[in-house]
C-alpha positions as CSV (number, residue, x, y, z in Angstrom):
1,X,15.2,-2.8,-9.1
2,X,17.6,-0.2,-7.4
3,X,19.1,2.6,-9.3
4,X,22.5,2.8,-7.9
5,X,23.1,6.5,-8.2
6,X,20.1,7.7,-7.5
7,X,20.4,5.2,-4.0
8,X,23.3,6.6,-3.1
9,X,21.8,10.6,-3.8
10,X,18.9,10.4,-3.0
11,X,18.1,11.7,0.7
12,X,14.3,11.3,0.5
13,X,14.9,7.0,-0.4
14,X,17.8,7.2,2.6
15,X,15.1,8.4,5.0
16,X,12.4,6.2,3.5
17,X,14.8,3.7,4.1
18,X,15.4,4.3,7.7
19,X,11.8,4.6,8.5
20,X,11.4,1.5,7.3
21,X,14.4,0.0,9.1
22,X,13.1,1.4,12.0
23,X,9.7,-0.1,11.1
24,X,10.8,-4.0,11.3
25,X,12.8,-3.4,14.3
26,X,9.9,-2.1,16.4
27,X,8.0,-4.5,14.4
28,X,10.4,-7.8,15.4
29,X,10.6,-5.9,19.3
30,X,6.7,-5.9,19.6
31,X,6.9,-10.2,18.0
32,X,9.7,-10.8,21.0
33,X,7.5,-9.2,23.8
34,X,4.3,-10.9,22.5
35,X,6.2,-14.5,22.9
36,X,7.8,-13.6,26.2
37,X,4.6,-12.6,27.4
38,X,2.6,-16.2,26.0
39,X,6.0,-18.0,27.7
40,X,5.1,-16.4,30.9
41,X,1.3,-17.3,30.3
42,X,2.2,-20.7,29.3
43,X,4.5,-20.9,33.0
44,X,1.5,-20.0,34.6
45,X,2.4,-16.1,35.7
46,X,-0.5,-13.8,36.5
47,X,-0.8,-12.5,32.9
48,X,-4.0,-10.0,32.3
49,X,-6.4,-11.6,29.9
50,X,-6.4,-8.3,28.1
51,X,-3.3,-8.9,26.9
52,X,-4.0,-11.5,24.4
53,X,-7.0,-9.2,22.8
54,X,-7.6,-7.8,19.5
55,X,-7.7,-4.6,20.3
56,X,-4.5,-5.1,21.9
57,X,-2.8,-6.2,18.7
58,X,-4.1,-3.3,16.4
59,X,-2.6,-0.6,18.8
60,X,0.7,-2.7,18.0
61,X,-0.1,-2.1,14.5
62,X,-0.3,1.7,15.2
63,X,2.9,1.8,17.1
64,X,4.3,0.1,14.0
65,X,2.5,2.9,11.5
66,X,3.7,5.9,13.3
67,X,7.2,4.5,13.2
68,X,7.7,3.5,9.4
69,X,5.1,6.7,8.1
70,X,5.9,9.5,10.9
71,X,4.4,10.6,13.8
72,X,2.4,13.6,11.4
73,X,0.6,10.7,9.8
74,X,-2.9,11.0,11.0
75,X,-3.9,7.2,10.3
76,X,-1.9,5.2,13.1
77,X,-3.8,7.7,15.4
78,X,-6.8,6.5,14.2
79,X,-6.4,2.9,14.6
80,X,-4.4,4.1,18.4
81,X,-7.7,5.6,19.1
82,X,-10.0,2.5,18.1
83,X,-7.9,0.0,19.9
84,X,-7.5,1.9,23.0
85,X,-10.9,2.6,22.9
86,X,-12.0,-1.4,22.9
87,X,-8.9,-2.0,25.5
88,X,-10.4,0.1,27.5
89,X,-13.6,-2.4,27.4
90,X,-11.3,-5.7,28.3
91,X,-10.1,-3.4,31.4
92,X,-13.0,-1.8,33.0
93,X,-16.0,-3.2,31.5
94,X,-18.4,-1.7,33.9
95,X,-17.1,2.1,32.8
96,X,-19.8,3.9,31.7
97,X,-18.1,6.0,29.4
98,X,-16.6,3.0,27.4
99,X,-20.2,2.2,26.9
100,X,-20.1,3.9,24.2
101,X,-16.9,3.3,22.4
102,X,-18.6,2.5,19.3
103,X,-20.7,5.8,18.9
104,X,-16.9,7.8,19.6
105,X,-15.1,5.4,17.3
106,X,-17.8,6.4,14.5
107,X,-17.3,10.6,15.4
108,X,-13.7,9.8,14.8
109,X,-14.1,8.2,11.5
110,X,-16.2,10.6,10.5
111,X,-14.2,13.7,11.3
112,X,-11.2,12.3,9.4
113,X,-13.6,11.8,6.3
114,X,-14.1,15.3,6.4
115,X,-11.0,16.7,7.5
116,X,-8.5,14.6,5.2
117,X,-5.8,16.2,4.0
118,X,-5.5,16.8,0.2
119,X,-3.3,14.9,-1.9
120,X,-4.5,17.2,-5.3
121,X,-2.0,15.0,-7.3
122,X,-3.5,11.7,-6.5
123,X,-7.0,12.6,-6.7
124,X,-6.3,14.0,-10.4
125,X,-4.5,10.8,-11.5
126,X,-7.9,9.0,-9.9
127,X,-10.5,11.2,-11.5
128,X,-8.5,10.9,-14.5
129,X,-8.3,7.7,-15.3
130,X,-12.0,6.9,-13.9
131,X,-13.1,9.6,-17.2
132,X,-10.8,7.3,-19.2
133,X,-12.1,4.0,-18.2
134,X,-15.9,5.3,-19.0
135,X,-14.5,6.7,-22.8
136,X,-15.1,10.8,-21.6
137,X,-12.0,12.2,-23.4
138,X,-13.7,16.0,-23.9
139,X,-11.2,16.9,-20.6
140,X,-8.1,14.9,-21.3
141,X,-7.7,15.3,-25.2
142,X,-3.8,15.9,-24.7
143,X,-3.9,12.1,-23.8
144,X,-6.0,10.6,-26.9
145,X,-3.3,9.9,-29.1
146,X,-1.6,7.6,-27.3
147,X,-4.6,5.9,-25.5
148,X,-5.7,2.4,-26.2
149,X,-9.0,1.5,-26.6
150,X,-11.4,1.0,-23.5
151,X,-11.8,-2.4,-24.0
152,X,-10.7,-3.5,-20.9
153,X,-9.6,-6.9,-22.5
154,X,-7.6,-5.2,-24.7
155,X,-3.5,-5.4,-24.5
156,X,-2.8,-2.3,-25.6
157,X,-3.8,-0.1,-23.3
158,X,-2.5,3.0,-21.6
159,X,-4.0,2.2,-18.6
160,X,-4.6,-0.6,-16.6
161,X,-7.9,-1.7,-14.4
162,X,-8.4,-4.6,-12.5
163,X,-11.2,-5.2,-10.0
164,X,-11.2,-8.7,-8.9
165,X,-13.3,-9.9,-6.0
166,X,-12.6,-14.2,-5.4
167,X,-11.1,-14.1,-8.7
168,X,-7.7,-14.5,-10.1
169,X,-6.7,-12.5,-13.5
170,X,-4.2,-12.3,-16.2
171,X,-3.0,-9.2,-17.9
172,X,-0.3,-8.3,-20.7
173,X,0.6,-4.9,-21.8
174,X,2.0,-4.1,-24.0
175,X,1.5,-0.6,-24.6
176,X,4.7,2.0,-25.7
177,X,3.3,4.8,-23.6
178,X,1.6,3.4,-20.7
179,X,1.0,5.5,-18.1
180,X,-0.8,3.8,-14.8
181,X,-3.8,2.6,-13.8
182,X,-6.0,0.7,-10.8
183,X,-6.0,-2.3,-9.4
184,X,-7.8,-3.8,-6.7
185,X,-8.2,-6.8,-5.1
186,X,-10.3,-8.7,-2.5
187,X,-9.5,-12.2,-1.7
188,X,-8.2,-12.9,-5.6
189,X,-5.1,-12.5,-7.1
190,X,-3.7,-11.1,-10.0
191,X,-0.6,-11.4,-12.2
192,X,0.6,-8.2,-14.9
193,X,3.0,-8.6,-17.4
194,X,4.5,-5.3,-18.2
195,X,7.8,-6.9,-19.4
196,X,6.8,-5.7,-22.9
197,X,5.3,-2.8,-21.8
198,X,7.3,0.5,-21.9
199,X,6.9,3.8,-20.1
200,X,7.8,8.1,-21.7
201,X,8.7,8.9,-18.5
202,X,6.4,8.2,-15.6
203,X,3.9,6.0,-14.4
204,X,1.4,5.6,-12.0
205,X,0.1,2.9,-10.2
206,X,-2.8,2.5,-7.5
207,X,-2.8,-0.8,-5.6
208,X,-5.9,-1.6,-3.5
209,X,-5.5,-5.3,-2.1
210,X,-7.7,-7.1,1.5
211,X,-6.1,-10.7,1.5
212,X,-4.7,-10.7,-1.6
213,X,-1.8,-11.3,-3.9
214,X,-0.3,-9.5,-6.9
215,X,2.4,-10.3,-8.9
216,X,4.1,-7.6,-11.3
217,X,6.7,-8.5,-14.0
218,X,8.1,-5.6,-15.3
219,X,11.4,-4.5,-17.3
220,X,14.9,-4.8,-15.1
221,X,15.7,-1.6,-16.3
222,X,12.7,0.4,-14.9
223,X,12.8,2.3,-11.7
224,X,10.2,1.4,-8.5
225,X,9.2,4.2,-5.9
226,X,6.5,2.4,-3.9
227,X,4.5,5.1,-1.4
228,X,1.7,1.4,-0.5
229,X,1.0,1.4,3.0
230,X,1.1,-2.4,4.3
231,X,-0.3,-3.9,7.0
232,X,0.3,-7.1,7.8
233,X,1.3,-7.2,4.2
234,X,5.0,-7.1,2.4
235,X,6.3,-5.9,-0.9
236,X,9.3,-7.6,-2.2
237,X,11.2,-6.8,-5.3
238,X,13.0,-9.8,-7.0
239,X,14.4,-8.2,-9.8
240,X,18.7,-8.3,-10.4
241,X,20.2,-5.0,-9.5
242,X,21.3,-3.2,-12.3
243,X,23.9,-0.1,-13.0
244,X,21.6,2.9,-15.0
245,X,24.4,5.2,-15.2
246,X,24.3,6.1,-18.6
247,X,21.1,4.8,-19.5
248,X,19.7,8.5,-20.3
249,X,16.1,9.1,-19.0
250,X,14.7,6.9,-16.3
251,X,11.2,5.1,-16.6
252,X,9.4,5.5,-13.4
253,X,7.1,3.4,-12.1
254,X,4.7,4.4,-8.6
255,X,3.0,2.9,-6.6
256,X,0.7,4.0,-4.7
257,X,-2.7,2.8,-2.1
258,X,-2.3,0.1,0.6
259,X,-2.5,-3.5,1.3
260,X,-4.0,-5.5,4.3
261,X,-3.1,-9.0,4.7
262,X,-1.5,-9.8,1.2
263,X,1.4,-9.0,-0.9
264,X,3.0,-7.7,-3.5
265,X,6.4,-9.2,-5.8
266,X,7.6,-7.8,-8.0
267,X,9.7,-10.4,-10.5
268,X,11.8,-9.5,-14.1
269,X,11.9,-12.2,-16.8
């Protein structure tokens, strides 16, 4: 759904926007170079073998990730790093210091474990709803009115958690105060009806997803800021477009995690 004022006012969505833009374009430039090159291959032109690697296609995904996210996103340099590294191996296979990719790839990983920046918001929102989940209410009491039960089978519940693993779920909510919750999602699918659901003010959702699919229905009227990074992956809002001038407070709900190989839709009913 797109909030038409806030589109037009809004400079952080513009510039979201643009990355974004800027995002497919390199995205669609990389597709056309990768089938000029396979014509050439296919006409029989000296085309380096290396070229038609793995590695070679995840520093295309990088290139992609520093576009849409920044350059000041550490992750794309990470996966720069790991492909170049194994590139490296197509090229000259008899270097000796590409011997030992792997043991540089691992340092890598491991210094970013360490050194990861802080998102202190996000990691709240996690640690609070993972005391939730387990019933621990002693450091959250402002939220135990309003809470639903921890069944998880339960419909209505404040907060929302779905692990599926080759599994395919079903959810309504229809809780007046919901607030967020988890869901992940390898190789399964999921579908959440929010449609009856209804939010105070803000929500917060974190989307985890390998080769998976998840399908969200939720009010026309509610307002989507998604912060997921995709790979391979695609989130597509389906919803009418709809005028909230004079509508009072906006219900707001975020997204956050990533998804690899899957996708999100997002559909009203």
């Amino acid at each position: 759904m797109i909030n038409l004022n806030e589109q037009h006012s809004d400079e952080g969505f513009r510039n979201w926007q643009r990355k974004q833009r800027n995002g497919r374009i390199v995205a669609g430039i990389l597709v056309i170079l990768a089938g000029l090159v396979y014509l050439l291959y296919q006409m029989e032109y000296k085309i380096p073998e290396w070229v038609f690697t793995w590695p070679t296609l995840i520093i295309g995904v990088s290139i992609i990730a520093a576009v849409k996210h920044g350059l000041n996103d550490w992750r794309w340099i990470i996966l720069f790093l790991i492909g170049s590294l194994f590139l490296g191996g197509y090229i000259y296979p008899d270097s000796v210091l590409l011997q030992y990719k792997i043991p540089v790839v691992l340092f890598l990983v491991g210094i970013v474990i360490i050194f990861k920046p802080k998102n202190n918001k996000h990691q709240f929102n996690r640690y609070r709803m993972k005391n939730l989940r387990h019933g621990d209410w002693s450091r959250f009491d402002r939220f135990k009115d309003s809470a639903a039960e921890t069944d998880e089978n339960a419909l209505n519940e404040d907060y929302l958690y779905v692990n599926n693993v080759f599994s395919g779920v079903e959810k309504i909510v229809i809780s007046k105060d919901f607030k967020g919750g988890d869901i992940k999602n390898t190789f399964g699918g999921c579908e959440i009806n929010l449609m009856q659901a209804d939010i105070q003010k803000e929500a917060i959702l974190q989307v985890t997803q390998q080769f998976s699919g998840v399908k969200l229905m939720v009010p026309p009227n509610w307002i989507i800021k998604s912060d997921i990074n995709c790979i391979f992956a695609g989130i597509e809002d389906k919803r009418p477009v709809v005028d909230m001038s004079g509508q009072g407070d906006a219900k707001t709900l975020v997204l956050h995690g990533s998804i690899f190989m899957g996708g999100l839709e997002i559909v009203s009913y």
